[in-house]
VEXRODO-255542 format. One record per residue (C-alpha): y, z, x; residue number from 1. Coordinates in steps of 0.25 Angstrom, whole numbers. Layout:
<sites>
      Y      Z      X   nr
      Y      Z      X  NUM
...
</sites>
This chain:
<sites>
      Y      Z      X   nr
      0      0      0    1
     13     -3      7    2
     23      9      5    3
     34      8     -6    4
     46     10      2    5
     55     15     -9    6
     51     24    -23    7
     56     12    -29    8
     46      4    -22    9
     37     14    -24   10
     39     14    -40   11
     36      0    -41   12
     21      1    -32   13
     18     11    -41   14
     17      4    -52   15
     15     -9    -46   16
      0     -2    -43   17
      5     -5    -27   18
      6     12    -25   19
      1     24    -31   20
      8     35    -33   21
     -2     44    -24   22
     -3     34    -14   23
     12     34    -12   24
     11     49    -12   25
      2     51     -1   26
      9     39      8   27
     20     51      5   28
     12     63     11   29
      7     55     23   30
     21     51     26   31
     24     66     24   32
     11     70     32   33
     16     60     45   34
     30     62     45   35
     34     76     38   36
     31     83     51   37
     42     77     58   38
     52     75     47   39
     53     88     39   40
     53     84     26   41
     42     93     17   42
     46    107     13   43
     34    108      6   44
     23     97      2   45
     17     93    -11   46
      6     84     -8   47
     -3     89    -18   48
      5     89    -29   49
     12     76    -24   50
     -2     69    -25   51
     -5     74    -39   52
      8     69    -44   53
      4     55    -37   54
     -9     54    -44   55
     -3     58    -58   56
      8     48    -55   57
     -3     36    -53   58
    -11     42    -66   59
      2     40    -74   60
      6     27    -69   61
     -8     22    -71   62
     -8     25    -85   63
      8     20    -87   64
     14     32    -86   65
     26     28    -79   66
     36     39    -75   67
     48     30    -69   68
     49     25    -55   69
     47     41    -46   70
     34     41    -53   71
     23     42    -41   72
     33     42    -32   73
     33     53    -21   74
     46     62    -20   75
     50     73    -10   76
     60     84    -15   77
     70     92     -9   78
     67    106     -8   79
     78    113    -16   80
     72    106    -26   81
     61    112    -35   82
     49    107    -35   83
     37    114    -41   84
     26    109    -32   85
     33    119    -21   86
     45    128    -15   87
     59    126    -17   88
     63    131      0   89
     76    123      0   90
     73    124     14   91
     75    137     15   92
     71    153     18   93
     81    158      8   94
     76    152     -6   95
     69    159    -15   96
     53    154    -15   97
     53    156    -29   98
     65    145    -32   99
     60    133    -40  100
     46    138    -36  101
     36    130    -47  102
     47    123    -55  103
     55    108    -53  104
     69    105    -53  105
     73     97    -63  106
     75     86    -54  107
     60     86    -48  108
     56     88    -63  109
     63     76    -66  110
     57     68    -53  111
     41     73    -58  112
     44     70    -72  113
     46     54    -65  114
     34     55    -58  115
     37     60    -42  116
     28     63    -34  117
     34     77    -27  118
     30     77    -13  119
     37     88     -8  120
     49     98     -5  121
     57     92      5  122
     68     98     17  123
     81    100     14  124
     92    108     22  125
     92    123     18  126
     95    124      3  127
    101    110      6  128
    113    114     14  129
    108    119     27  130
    104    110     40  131
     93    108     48  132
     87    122     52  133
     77    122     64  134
     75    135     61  135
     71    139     48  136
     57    136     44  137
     56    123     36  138
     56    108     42  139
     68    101     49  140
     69     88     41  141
     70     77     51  142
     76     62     49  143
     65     53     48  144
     73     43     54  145
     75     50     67  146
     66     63     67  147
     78     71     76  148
     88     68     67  149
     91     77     53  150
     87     70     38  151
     98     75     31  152
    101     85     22  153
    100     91     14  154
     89     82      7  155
     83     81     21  156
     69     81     18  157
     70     71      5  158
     79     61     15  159
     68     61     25  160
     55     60     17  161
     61     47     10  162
     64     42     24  163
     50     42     28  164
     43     39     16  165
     37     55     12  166
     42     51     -2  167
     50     40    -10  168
     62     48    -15  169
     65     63    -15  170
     77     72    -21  171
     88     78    -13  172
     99     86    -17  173
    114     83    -13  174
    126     93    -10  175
    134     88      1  176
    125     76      3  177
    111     81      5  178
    105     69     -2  179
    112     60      3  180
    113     66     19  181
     99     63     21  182
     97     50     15  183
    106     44     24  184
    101     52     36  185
     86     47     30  186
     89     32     26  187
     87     33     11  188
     93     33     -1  189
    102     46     -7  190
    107     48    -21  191
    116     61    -26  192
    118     58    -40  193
    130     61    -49  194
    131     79    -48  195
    124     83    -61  196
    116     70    -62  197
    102     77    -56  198
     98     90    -61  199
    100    100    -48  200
     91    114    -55  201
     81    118    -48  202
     87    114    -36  203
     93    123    -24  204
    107    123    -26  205
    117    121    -14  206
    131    116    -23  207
    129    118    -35  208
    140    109    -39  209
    137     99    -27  210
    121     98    -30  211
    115     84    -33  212
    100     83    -35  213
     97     67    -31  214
     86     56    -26  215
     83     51    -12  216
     74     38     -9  217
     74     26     -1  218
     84     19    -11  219
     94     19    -22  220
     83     12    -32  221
     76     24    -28  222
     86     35    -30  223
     89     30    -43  224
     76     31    -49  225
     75     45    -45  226
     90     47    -51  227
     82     41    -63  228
     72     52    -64  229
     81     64    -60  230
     94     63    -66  231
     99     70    -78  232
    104     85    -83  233
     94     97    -84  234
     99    108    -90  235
     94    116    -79  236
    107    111    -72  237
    120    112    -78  238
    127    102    -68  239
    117     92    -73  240
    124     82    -83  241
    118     74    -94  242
    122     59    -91  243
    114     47    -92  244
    111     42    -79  245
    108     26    -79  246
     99     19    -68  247
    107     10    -59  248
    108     -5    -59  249
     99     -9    -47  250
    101    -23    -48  251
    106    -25    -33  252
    121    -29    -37  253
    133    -21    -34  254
    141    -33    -41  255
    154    -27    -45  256
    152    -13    -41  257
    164     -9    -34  258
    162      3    -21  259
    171     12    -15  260
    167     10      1  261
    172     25      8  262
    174     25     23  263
    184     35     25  264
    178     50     30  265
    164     42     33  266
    164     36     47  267
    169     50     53  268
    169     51     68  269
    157     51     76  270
    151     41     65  271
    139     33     68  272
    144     19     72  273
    131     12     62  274
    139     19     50  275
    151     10     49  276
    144     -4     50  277
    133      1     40  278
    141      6     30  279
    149     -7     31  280
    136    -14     30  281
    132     -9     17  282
    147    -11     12  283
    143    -27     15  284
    130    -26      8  285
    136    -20     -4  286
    147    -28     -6  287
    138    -40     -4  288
    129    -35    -17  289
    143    -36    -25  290
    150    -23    -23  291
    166    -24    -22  292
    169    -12     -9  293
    182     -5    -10  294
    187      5      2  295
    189     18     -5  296
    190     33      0  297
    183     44     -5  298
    195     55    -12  299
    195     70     -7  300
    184     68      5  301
    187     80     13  302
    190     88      0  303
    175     84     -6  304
    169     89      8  305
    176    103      9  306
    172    104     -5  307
    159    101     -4  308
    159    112      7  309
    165    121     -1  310
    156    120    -13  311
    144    118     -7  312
    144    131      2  313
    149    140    -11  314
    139    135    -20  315
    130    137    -10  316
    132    151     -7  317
    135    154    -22  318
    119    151    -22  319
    115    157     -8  320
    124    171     -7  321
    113    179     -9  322
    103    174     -1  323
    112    171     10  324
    115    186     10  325
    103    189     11  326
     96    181     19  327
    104    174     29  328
     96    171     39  329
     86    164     30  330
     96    152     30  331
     98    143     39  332
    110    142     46  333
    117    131     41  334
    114    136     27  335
    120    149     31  336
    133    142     37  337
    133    135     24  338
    133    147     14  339
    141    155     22  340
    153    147     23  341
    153    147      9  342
    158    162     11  343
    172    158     16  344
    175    149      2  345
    181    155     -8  346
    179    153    -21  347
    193    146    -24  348
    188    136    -13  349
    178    133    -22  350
    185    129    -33  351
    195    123    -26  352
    184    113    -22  353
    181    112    -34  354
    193    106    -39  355
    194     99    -29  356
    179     91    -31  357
    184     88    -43  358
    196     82    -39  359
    188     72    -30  360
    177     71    -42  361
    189     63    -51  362
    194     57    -37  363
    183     52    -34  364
    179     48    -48  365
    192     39    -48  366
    186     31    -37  367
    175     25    -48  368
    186     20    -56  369
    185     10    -47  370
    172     10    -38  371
    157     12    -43  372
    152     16    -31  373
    158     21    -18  374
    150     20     -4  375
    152     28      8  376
    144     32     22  377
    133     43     19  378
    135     46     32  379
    141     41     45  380
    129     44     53  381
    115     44     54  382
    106     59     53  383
    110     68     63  384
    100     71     75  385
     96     87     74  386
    100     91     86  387
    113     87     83  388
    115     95     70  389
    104    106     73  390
    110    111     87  391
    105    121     95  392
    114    133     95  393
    123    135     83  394
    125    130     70  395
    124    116     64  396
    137    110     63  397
    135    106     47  398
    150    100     48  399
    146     90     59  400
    133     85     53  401
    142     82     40  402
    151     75     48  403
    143     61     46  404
    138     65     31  405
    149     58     19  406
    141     64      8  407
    149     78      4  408
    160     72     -4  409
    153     66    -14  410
    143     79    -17  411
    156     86    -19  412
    160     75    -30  413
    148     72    -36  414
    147     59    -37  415
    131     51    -34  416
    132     47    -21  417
    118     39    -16  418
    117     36     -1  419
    108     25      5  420
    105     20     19  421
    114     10     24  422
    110      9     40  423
    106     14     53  424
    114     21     65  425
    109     15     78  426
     98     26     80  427
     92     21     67  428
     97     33     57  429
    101     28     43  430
    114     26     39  431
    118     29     25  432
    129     24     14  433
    134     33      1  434
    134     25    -13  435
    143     36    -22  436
    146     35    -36  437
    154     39    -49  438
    148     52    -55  439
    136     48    -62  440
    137     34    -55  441
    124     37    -49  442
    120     20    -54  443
    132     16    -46  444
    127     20    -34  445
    112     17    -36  446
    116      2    -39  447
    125      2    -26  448
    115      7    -18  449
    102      0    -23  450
    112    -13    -22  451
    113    -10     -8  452
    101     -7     -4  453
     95    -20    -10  454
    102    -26      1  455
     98    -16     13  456
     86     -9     18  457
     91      2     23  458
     83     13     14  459
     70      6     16  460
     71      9     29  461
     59     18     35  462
     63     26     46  463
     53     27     59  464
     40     37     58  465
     44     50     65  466
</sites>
């Protein structure tokens, strides 16, 4: 059987009879058998259950039951998430065992009630806002791409396990960019839906105003059928809203759509030189499927970024005070710096940022009068190498390793943002370039971006066996 590439793909040999759901799941657990070892992507493992699941999915397709396209299809999921088949660790010595223990979050309810095949609990960065910690007992996920480099975060271990083929698709969560991070460290496909737009109960919180819940795959076809699947209020989640989400155009055409291309605070000093000349690529390809390019700058940058700060580190210690009391030395370090900066905000800083999200929510909202979708850099490097971000003596320097990462400002607004690979550095590390949208716009951008990758290769690429 030759290997569907994409959960696309991998729909379509299902029910062409050219794959079975079980064989597709056991080419996944011995990718995961070869190549977790060196990549640090598993928490925790559910082969067994993963295999039942497989054979119940071929049993049902046989006799015409046909869930949608994630039926049979293997799936990792990021462990702040529930999952019932195991623990919710967010990575972490701090969390409660018993959080999440035997349930699903709404969102990996939704994902089994389409048919997925849950392989596993995947890594993260300690309840999604830490960094890399050598020294805390879980793995170091690792960049399949180049193992000394870092996948990302804080969806690390759902960027990598695409990357080299442990699963089709996987679920991350995004607060200053976690999905999107690692998908361009990785060299797939990131989306952050609209806030609100994916249930985010039963999962970890980190900002509970800045939380999205969204898919990563290989592609934006991809990503869109797993919005597909997942989107839509609970009412386990009061910030859920009940609109109707309507699948994309996937016709290939950007005919008439009109994009807003940002340069201004993404080429930053000390950016990679491949950035520039890629981005400009990908400017080319899509003007040539029919888009109309307009330069435009993003309103309130430097406000969006302090205010993501600002909001992030309260809401988070709003959430960990106790624990952190408590049990400080449990966390790792860059969790610690994290929470305990939060100290020094006062509370008329967080409103103030409040007030001033909202003021670049409408800003940025005016921009759509004129524009369907804006583009900009994901980031203006490739995946930093861990001896550079993990230093021997001292504390990570979080500030620097977000020097090269564009994603903040749009958490802080809201809007669904989807990156997708769009090149190489010359050492070979994927390059990646932001599709953002109206709110509730999430069609816009999967058009845009399954357009532009009808026309490029770039997330079918397969990174070298570790």
């Amino acid at each position: 059987m030759e290997t569907p590439r994409t959960l696309t793909e991998a729909a379509e040999a299902l029910r062409t009879g050219a794959a079975t759901s079980v064989a597709l799941t056991e080419r996944a657990i011995a990718t995961a058998d070869r190549l977790d070892g060196a990549l640090g992507t598993y928490l925790a493992r559910f082969d067994e259950a993963a295999l039942a699941a497989a054979e119940r999915a071929d049993r049902e397709l046989a006799a015409g039951r046909d869930r949608g396209p994630l039926h049979g299809v293997p799936f990792g999921v990021k462990d702040i998430i529930a999952v019932a088949e195991g623990p919710t660790t967010a990575q972490s010595l701090v969390l409660d065992p018993g959080w999440g223990a035997g349930r699903d979050a709404p969102v990996t309810a939704r994902l089994k009630a389409a048919g997925a095949v849950i392989t596993g609990k995947v890594t993260t960065m300690e309840f999604a806002c830490g960094m890399p910690d050598f020294a805390k007992p879980f793995p170091v996920p690792r960049n399949p791409w180049d193992t000394g480099t870092w996948a990302g975060g804080s969806s690390s271990g759902t960027g990598s396990g695409v990357a080299a083929g442990m699963f089709y698709a996987g679920l991350g969560t995004d607060t200053a960019g976690s999905i999107r991070i690692p998908a361009a460290f990785c060299g797939i496909t990131g989306l952050m839906p609209t806030f609100g737009r994916v249930p985010k109960s039963g999962v970890a919180p980190l900002g509970y105003s800045l939380d999205h819940v969204g898919p990563m795959a290989r592609s934006a076809r991809d990503c869109a059928a797993v919005l597909d699947a997942i989107a839509g209020a609970h009412p386990s989640d009061p910030d859920s809203v009940d609109l109707p989400y309507e699948p994309p155009l996937l016709d290939g055409s950007l005919e008439g759509v009109r994009i807003g291309v940002v340069r201004e605070h993404h080429f930053p000093d000390g950016h990679d030189p491949a950035v520039g000349p890629a981005y400009d690529t990908a400017l080319d390809v899509l003007a040539a499927k029919g888009a109309a390019l307009t330069e435009i700058t993003l309103p309130y940058w430097y406000e969006m970024l302090m205010a993501n700060v600002v909001t992030l580190s309260s809401e988070a210690l709003a959430y960990h005070r106790n624990d952190l009391s408590a049990r400080w030395e449990d966390y790792g370090d860059a969790t610690r710096a994290t929470l305990a900066r939060a100290a020094a905000i006062t509370g008329a800083d967080y409103v103030q940022a409040q007030r001033v999200r909202r003021v670049a929510q409408d800003a940025v909202e005016r921009l759509f009068d004129d524009l369907d979708v804006i583009v900009a850099p994901t980031t203006s490097a490739g995946a930093p190498r861990y001896d550079d971000i993990v230093p021997e003596e001292g504390p990570i320097d979080v500030g620097e390793v977000f020097t090269h990462i564009h994603t903040m400002h749009w958490d802080c607004v809201g809007n669904p943002v989807l990156a997708a690979p769009m090149g190489a550095t010359a050492g070979g590390l994927p390059l990646s370039i932001q599709f953002a949208g109206p709110a509730w716009g999430e069609a816009a951008i999967l058009r845009a971006a399954d357009a532009y990758q009808t026309a490029t290769d770039w997330h079918l690429r397969v990174p070298p066996t570790p």
